[in-house]
VODREN-391477 format. One record per atom (N, C-alpha, C): residue number from 0; x, y, z; atom name. Coordinates in steps of 0.2 Angstrom, whole numbers, plus 5000, padded with zeros to 4 digits. Layout:
REM VODREN-391477
<seq NUM px X py Y pz Z atom CA>
...
//
This chain:
REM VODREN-391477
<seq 0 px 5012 py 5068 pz 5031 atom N>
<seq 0 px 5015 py 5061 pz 5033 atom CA>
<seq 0 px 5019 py 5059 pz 5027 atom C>
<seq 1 px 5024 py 5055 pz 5029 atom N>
<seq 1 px 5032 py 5054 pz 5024 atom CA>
<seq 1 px 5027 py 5047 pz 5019 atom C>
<seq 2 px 5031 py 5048 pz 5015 atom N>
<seq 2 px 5030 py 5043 pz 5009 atom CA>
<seq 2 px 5031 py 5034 pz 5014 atom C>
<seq 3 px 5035 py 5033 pz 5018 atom N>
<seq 3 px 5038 py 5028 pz 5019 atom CA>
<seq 3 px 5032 py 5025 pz 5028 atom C>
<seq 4 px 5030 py 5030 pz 5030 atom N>
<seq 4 px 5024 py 5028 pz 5037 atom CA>
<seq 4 px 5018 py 5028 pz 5032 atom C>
<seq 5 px 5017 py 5031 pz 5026 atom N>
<seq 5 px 5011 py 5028 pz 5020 atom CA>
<seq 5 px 5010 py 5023 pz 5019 atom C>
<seq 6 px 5016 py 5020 pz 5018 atom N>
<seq 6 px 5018 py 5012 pz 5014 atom CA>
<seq 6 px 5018 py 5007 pz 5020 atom C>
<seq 7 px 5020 py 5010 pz 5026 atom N>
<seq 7 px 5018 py 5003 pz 5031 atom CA>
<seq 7 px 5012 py 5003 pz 5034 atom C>
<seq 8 px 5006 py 5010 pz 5032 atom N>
<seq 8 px 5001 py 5010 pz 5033 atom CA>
<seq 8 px 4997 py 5003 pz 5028 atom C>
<seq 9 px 4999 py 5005 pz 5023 atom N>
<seq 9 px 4997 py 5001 pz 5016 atom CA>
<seq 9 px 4999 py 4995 pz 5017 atom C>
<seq 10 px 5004 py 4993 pz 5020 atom N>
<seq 10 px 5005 py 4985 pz 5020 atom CA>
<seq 10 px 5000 py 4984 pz 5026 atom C>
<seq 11 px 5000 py 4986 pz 5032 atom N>
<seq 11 px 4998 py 4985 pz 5036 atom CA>
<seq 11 px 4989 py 4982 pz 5036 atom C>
<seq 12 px 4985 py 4987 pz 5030 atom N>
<seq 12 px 4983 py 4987 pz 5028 atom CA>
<seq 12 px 4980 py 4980 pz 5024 atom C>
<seq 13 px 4985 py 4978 pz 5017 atom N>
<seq 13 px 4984 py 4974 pz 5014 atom CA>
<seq 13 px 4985 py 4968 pz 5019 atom C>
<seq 14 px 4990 py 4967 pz 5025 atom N>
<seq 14 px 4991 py 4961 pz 5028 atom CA>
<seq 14 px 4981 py 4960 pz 5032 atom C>
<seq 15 px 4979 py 4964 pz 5035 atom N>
<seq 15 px 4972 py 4962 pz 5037 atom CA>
<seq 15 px 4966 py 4961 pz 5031 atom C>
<seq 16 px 4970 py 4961 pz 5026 atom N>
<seq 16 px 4964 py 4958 pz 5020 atom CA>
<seq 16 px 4959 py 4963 pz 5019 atom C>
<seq 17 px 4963 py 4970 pz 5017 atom N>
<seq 17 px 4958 py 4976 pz 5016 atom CA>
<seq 17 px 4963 py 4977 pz 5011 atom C>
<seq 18 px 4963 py 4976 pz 5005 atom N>
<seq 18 px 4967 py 4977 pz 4996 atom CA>
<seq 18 px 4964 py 4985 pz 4995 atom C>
<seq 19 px 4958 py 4986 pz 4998 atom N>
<seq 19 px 4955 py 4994 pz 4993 atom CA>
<seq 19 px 4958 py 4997 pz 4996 atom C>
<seq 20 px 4959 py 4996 pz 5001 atom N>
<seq 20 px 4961 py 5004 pz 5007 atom CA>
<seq 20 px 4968 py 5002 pz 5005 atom C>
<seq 21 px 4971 py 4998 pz 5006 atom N>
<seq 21 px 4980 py 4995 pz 5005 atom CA>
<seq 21 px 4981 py 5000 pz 4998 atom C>
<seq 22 px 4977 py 4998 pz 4994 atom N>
<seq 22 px 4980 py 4999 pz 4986 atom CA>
<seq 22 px 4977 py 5010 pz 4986 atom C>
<seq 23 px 4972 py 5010 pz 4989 atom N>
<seq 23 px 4972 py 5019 pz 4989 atom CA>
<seq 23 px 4979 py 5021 pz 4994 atom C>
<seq 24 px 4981 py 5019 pz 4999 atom N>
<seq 24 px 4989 py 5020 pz 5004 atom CA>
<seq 24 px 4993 py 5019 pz 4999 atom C>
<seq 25 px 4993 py 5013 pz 4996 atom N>
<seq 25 px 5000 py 5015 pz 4993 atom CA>
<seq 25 px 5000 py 5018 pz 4987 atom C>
<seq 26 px 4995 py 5020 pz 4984 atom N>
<seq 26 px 4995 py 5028 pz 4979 atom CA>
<seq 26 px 4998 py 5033 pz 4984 atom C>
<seq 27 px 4993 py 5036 pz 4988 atom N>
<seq 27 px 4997 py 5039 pz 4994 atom CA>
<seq 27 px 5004 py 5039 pz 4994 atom C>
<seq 28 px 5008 py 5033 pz 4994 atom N>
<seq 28 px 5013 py 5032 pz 4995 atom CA>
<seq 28 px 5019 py 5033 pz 4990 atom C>
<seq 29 px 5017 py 5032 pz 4985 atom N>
<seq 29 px 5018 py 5033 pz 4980 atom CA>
<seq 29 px 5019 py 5040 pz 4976 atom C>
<seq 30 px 5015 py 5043 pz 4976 atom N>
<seq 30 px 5013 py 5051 pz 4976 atom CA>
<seq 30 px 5016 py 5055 pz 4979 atom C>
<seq 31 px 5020 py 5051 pz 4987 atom N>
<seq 31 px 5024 py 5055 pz 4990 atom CA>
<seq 31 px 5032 py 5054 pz 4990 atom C>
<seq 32 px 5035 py 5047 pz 4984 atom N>
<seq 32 px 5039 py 5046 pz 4983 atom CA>
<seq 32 px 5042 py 5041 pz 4984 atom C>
<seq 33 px 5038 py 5035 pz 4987 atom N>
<seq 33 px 5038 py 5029 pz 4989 atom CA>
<seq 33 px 5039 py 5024 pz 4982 atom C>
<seq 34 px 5045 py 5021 pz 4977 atom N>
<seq 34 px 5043 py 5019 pz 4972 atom CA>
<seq 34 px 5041 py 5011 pz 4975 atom C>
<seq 35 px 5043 py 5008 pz 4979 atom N>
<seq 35 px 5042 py 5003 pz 4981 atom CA>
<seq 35 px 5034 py 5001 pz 4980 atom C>
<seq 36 px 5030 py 5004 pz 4983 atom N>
<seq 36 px 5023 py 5006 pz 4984 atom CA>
<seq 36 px 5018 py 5002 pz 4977 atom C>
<seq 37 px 5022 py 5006 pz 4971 atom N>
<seq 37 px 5020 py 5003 pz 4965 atom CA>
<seq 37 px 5021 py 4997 pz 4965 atom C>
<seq 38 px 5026 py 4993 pz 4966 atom N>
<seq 38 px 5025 py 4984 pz 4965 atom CA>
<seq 38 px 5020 py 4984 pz 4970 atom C>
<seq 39 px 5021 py 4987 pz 4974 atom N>
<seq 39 px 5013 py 4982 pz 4980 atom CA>
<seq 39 px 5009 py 4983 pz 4975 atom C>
<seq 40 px 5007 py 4991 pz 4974 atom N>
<seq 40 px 5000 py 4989 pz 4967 atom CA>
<seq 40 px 5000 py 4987 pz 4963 atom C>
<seq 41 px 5007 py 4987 pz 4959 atom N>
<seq 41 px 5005 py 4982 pz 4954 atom CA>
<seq 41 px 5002 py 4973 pz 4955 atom C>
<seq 42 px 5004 py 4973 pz 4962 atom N>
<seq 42 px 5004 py 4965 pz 4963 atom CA>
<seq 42 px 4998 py 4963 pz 4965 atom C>
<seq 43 px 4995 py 4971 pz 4967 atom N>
<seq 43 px 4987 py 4970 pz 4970 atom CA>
<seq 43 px 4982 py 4970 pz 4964 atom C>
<seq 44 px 4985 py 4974 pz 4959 atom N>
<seq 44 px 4979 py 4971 pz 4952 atom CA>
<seq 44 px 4982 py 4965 pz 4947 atom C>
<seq 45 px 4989 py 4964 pz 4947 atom N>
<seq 45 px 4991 py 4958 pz 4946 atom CA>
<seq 45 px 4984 py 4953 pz 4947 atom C>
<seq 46 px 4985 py 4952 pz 4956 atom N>
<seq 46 px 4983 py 4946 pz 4956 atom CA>
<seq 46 px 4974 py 4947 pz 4959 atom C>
<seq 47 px 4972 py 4953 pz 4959 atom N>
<seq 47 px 4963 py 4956 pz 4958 atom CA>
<seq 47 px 4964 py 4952 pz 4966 atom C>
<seq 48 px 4965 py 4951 pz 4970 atom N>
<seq 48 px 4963 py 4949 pz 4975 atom CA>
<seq 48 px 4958 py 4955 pz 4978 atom C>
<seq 49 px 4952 py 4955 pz 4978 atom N>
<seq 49 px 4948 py 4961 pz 4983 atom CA>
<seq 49 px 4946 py 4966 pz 4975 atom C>
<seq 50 px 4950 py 4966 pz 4972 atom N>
<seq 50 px 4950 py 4973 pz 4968 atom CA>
<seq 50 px 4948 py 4969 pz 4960 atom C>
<seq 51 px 4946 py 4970 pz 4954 atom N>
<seq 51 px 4944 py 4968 pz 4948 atom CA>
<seq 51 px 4952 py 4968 pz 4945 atom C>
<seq 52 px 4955 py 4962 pz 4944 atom N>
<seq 52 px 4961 py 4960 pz 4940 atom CA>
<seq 52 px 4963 py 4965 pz 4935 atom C>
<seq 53 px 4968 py 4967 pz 4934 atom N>
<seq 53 px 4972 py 4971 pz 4928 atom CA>
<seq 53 px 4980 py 4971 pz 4926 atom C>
<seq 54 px 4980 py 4965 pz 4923 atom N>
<seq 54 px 4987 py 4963 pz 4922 atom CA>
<seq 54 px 4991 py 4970 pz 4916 atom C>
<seq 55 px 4989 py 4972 pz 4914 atom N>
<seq 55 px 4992 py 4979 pz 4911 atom CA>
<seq 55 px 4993 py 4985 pz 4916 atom C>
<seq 56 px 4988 py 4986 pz 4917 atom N>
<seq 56 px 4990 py 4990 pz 4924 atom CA>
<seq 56 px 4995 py 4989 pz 4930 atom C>
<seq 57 px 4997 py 4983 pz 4930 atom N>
<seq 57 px 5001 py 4980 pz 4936 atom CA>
<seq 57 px 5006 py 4980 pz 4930 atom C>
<seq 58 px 5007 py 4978 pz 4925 atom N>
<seq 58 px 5014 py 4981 pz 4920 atom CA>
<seq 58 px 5016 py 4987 pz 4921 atom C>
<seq 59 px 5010 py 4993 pz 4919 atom N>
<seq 59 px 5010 py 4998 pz 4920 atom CA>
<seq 59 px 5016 py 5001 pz 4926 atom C>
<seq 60 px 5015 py 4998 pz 4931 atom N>
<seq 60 px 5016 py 5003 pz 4937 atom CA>
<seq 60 px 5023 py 4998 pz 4938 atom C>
<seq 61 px 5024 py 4992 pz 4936 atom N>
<seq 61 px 5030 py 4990 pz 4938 atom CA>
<seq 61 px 5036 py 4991 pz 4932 atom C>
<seq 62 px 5031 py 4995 pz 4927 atom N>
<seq 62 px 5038 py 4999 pz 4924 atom CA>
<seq 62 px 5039 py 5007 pz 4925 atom C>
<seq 63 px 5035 py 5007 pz 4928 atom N>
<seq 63 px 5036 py 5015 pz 4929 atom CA>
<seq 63 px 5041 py 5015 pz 4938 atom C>
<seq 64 px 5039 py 5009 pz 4943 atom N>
<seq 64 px 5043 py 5006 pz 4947 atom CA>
<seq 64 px 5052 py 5006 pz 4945 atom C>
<seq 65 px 5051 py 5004 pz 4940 atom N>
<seq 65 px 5056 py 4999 pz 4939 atom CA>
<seq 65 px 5064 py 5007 pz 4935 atom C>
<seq 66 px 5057 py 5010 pz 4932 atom N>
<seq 66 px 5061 py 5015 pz 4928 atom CA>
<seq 66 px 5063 py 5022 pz 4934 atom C>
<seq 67 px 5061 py 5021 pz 4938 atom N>
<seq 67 px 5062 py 5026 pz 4947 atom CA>
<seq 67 px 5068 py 5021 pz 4950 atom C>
<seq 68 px 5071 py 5013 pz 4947 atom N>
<seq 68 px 5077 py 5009 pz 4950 atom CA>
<seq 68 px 5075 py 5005 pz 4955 atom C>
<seq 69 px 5067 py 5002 pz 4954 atom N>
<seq 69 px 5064 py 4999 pz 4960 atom CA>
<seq 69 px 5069 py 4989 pz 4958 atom C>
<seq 70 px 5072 py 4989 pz 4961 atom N>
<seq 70 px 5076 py 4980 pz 4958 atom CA>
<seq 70 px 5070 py 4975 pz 4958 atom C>
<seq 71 px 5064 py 4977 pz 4964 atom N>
<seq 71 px 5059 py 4972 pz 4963 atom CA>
<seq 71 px 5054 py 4971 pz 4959 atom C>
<seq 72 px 5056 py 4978 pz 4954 atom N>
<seq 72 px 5050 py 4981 pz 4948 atom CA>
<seq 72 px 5055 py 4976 pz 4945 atom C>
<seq 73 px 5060 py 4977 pz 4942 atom N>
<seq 73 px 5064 py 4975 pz 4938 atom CA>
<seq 73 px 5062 py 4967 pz 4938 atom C>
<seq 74 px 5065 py 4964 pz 4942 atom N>
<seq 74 px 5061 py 4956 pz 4944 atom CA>
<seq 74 px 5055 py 4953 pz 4940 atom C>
<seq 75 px 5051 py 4958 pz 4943 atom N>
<seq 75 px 5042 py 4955 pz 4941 atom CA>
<seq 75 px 5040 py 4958 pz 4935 atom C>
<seq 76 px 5045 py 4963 pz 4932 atom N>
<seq 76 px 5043 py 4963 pz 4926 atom CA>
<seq 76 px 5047 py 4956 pz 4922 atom C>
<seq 77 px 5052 py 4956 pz 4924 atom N>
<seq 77 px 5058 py 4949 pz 4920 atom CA>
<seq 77 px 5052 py 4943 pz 4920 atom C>
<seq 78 px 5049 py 4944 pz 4926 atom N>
<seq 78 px 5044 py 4935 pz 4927 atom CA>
<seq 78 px 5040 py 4937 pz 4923 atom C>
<seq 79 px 5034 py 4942 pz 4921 atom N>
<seq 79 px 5031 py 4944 pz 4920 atom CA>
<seq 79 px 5032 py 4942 pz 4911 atom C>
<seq 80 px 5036 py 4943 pz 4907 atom N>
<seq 80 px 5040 py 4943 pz 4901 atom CA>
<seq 80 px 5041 py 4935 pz 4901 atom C>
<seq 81 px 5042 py 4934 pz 4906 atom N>
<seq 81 px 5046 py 4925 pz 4906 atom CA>
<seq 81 px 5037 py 4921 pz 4906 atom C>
<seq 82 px 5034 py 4922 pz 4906 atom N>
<seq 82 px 5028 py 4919 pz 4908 atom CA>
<seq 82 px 5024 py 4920 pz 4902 atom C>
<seq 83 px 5023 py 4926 pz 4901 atom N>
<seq 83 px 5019 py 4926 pz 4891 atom CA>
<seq 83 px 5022 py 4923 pz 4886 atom C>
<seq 84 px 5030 py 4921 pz 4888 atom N>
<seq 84 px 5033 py 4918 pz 4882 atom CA>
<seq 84 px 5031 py 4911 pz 4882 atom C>
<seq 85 px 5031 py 4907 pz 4890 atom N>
<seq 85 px 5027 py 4901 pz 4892 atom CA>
<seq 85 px 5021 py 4901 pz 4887 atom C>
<seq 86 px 5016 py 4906 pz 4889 atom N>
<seq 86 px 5010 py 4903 pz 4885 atom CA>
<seq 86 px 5009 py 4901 pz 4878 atom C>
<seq 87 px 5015 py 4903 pz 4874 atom N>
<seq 87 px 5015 py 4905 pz 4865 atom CA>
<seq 87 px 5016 py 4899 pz 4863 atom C>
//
């Protein structure tokens, strides 16, 4: 199966409020060249919903996103960066 029927399994997935299986799909998805896939996971440990929170690991993957030319990695790392400087 293509990287890109992964990734609409995995959203489909995350839309019914199943984050474990959505977030194992879009590894799946990923793996198969899907870079998009990585923001959805990084956004699924961003915000721990279902899954135990990991805001580096959602770094992680939306710079490695971002470094494959994902524009939406790009973004969410920018917010991400704009947002710890808030806390200081």
């Amino acid at each position: 199966m293509n990287g890109a029927k992964i990734y609409e399994q995995a959203r489909a997935a995350y839309a019914q409020g199943n984050p474990q299986e959505a977030l194992l799909l879009f590894q799946r998805a990923a793996a198969a060249g899907h870079t998009h896939a990585l923001c959805w996971m990084a956004r699924i440990y961003f915000r721990g919903g279902g899954i135990q929170q990991n805001c580096r690991m959602a770094e992680l993957l939306l710079q490695q996103a971002a470094a494959a030319g994902d524009p939406a990695a790009r973004r969410l790392l920018r917010y991400m960066s704009w947002k710890r400087r808030q806390k200081r």
